[in-house]
N, C-alpha and C positions, 0 to 999 in steps of 0.2 A: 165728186169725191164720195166714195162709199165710207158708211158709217161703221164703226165695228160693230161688235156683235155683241148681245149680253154678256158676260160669262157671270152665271150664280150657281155660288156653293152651295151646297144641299147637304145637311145632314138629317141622321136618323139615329136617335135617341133612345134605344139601345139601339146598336149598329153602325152604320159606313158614314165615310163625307165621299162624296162627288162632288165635281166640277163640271158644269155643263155649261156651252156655248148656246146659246136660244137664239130666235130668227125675233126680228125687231117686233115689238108687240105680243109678242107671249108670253102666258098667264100663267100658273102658279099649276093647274091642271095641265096646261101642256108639257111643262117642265115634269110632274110626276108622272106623268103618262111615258114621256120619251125614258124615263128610268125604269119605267113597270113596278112602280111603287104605289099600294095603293093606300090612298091617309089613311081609311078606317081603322076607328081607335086611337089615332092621334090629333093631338093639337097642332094644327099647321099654324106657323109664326113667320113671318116673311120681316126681317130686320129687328126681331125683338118684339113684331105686332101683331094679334090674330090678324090670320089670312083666309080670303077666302079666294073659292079656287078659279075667280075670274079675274082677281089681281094681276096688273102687269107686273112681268117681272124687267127689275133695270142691269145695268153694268154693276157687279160689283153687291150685286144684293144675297143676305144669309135668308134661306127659306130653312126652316129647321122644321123638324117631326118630332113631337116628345110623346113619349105613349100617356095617354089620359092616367093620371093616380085621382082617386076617388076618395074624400074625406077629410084624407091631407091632416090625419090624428094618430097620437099614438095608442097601438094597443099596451093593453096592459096585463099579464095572465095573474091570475090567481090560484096559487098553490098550496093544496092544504096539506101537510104531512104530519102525518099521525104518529 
């Protein structure tokens, strides 16, 4: 009896959701690879966790991309008028 397949949703944060079916044992690299997606500059999350890119991916798993935000404060401006 063959086992199914993975299928993991992929989204990109600003941008798309996919759904990709992966071959048993594929990683979180193979999955952005077969999309031509490349992390850099993102935070790869595979079900809410950092991922890194030799992670297995399972049936049913969210690997998400969010663009790295830096600081994570508010600005403030300062305006003087005369």
């Amino acid at each position: 009896m063959s086992k199914k397949k993975p299928l993991v949703v992929v989204g990109r944060i600003p941008g798309e959701v996919n759904e990709v079916t992966a071959e048993e044992g594929a990683t979180v690299k193979d999955v952005l690879v077969a999309l031509n997606i490349n992390p850099e500059g993102f935070d790869v999350r595979l079900n809410g966790e950092p991922a890194a890119m030799d992670a297995e991916v399972c049936n049913n798993d969210q690997l998400m991309l969010v663009i790295n935000i830096k600081g994570n404060t508010r600005t403030r401006r300062v305006i003087n008028i005369k």
